[in-house]
C-alpha positions as CSV (number, residue, x, y, z in Angstrom):
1,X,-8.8,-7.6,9.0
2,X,-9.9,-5.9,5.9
3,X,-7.9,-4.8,3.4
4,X,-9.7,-1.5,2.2
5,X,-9.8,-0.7,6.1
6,X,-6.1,-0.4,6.3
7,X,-3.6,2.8,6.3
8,X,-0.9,4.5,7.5
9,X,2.1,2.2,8.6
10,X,-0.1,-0.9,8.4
11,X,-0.9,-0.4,4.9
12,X,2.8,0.0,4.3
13,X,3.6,-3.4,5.7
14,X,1.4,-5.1,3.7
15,X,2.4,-3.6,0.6
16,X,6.2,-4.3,1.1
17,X,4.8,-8.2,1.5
18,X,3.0,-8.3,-1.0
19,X,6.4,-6.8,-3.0
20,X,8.6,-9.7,-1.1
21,X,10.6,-6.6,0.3
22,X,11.5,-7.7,4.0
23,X,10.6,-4.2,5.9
24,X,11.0,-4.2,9.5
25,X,10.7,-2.2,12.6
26,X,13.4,0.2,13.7
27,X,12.4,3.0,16.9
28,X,9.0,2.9,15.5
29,X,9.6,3.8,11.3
30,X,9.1,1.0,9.3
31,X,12.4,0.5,6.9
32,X,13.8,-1.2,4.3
33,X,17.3,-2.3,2.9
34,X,17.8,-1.0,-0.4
35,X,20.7,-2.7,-1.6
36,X,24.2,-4.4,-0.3
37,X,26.2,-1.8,1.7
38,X,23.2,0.4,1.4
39,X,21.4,1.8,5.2
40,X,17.8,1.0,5.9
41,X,15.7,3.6,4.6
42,X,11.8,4.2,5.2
43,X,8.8,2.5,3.4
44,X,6.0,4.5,2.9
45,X,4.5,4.0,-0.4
46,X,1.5,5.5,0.9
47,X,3.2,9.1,1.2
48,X,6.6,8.9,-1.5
49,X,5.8,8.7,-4.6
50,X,9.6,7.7,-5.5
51,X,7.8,4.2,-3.7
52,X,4.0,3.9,-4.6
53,X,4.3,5.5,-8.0
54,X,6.2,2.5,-9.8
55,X,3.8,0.7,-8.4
56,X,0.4,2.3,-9.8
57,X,2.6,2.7,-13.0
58,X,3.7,-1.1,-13.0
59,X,-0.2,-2.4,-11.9
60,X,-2.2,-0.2,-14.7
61,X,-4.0,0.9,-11.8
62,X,-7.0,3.6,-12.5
63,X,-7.7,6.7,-10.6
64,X,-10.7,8.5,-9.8
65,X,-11.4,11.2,-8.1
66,X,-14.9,10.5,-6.2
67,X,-17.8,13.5,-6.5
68,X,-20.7,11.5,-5.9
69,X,-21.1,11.8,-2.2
70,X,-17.5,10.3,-0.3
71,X,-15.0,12.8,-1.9
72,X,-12.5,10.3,-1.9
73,X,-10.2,9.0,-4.6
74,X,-10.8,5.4,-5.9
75,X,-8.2,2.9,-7.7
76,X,-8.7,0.2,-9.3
77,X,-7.4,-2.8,-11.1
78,X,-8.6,-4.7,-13.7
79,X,-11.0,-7.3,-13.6
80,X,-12.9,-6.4,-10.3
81,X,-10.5,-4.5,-7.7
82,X,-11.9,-1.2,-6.3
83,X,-9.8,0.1,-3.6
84,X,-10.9,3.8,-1.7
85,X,-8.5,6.6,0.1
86,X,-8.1,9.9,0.7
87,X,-5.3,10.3,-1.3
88,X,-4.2,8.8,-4.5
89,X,-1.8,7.0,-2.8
90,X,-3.7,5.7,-0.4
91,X,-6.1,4.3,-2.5
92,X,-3.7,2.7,-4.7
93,X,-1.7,0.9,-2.6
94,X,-5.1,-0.5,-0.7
95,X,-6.2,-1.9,-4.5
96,X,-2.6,-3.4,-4.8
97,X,-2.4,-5.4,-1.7
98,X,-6.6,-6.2,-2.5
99,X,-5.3,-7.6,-5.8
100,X,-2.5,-9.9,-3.8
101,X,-3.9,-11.2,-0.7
102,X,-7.6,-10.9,-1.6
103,X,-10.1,-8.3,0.9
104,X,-9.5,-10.2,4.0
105,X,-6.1,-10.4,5.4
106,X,-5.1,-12.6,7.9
107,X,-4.2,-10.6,11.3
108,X,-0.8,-12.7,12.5
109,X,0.7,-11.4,9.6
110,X,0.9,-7.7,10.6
111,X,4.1,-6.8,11.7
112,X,3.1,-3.0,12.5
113,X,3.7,-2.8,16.3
């Protein structure tokens, strides 16, 4: 599976492993536990930016907004990581998990079903 291919909840689940944050599947939302005594709460670091903001912050990752042709935003990360999406988001978190596991992911990993 490739990396720059992936979104929604999928994308989500491979950003929380490539943070070490064991996220799991509840009544179809992927969640999280914050904390000791804490409930599970959602991970979507490709829609809160409370979750994927830290993240581009912490990872010096670039933005872009695209004009030449895909009107998409790119992100990248220094030396050579160049990650596409339709929102900022998006895009970063796809250049974070690149910059971890490399472009091609290995498919029994996903745990998005």
């Amino acid at each position: 599976m490739q990396a720059a291919q992936l979104s929604g909840d999928e994308l989500d689940y491979w950003v929380a492993k490539a943070r070490g944050i064991p996220a799991f599947r509840q009544d179809g939302v992927l969640l999280y536990s914050p904390g000791h005594n804490l409930p599970p709460r959602k991970w979507n670091p490709t829609r809160y930016w409370s979750q994927g903001g830290p993240i581009i912050e912490e990872q010096k990752i670039d933005l872009n907004w695209d004009t030449e042709g895909t009107l998409e935003w790119s992100a990248s990360i220094d030396p050579d990581i160049l990650a596409h999406g339709s929102s900022v988001l998006e895009a970063s978190m796809r250049a974070y998990v690149m910059s971890v596991f490399g472009s091609e992911l290995s498919g029994e990993d996903s745990d998005t079903r």
